[in-house]
C-alpha angles and dihedrals in degrees: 000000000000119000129185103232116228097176101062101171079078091077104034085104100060079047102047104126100022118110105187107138095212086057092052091046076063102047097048080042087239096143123325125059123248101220120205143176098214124040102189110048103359121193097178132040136187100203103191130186130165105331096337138106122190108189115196140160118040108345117260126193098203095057081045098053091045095063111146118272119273141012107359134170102221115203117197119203086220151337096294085061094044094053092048090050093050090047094052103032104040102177089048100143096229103218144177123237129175139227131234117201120245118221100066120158106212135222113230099186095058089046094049091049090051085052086073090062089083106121124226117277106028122092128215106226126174111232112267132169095289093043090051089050087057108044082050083067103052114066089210087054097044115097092058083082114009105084091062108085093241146337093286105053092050088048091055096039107018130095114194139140131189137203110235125209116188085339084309125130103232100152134357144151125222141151112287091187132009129212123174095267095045153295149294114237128233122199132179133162120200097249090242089061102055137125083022090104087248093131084044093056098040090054090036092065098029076054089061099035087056090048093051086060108043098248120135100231098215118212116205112170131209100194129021092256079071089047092059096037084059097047089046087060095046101266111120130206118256103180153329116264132182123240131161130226114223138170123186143147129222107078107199098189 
């Protein structure tokens, strides 16, 4: 049987060494749920946040066939859990994603200079109430703000902002997740707006936001366009990870 777990310190231990944000938001039951099948003395745990699922600790076939509805990255600690999740999931997408390190220190010069790239006739927002209205709209727009369980509580604990062209989202950058130290950032461009700067200036203000407040903004990439984006803004690569892409029906918890 599948249990949420409440008390998460149950489970640190299967996590020590890992540095995934969205596994700490978790753990510090920020935003996500940390699923076990065992409350009292786990060995094994599904932490899922958003649209991923991180699985550590001995492989267990039940927390892997109740993964969420719908589209997940799945994240395995290691093979044993990669081969369970391709023998239950057949048609899992095996991908590659890459790491950023976590510890940049970041130029803000150089931030606050790429902020003048923005071109005439479009306008830099932070998402408020209305803007999170909109990017709930657009499918492409929608993970600045989805993974949070409503408005309010992005508008307590997330960070975003959006480009506007004629009152229209056409890039933006916001927190995808959120954990007490800081946040993991989110970017998407419409395809029709790309290779104008737009996602460099975007992550370039929602940075310094994050620095005026004291939040560490995370970068985790899942190509290697990502990757370089990162690097341009001061974050640098630290390695290559599996994950598996997986869409199914059928939630069981």
């Amino acid at each position: 049987m599948i249990y949420v777990l409440d008390d998460t310190s149950k489970v640190s231990k299967l996590f020590e060494g890992c540095n995934d944000t969205l596994i700490t938001s978790c753990l510090q039951k920020v935003m996500g749920k940390i699923f076990v099948t065992d409350l009292e003395a786990p060995v094994s745990a599904f932490a899922f946040v958003g649209c991923f699922g991180f699985l550590y600790g001995e492989p267990d076939r039940e927390l892997v066939e109740n993964k969420p509805d719908g589209f997940v990255v799945l994240v395995p600690q290691d093979e044993r859990w990669a081969a369970l999740i391709e023998e239950v999931f057949s048609d899992a997408t095996r991908v590659s994603r890459y790491a950023i390190r976590k510890d940049t220190h970041f130029d803000v010069s150089l931030l606050r200079e790429y902020l003048q790239l923005l071109p005439e006739g479009y306008e830099l927002k932070p998402i408020d109430g209305d803007l999170y209205d909109q990017c709930m709209q657009f499918p492409e727009m929608m993970d600045f703000v989805s993974s949070f369980s409503d408005k309010e509580h992005f508008l307590r604990d997330g960070r975003g902002v959006v480009i506007l062209k004629d009152g229209v989202i056409v890039s933006g950058a916001s927190s995808y997740s959120r954990y007490r130290e800081g946040i993991e950032i989110e970017v998407s461009t419409t395809k029709d707006e790309r290779r104008k700067h737009l996602a460099l200036v975007a992550c370039s203000a929602l940075i310094l936001r994050c620095l005026e407040e004291g939040l560490y903004p995370s970068w985790d990439a899942h190509n290697m366009n990502s990757v370089r984006l990162a690097e341009k803004l001061g974050y640098v690569f630290d390695h290559e990870y599996t994950a598996y892409e997986v869409a199914r029906t059928g939630r069981k918890h």
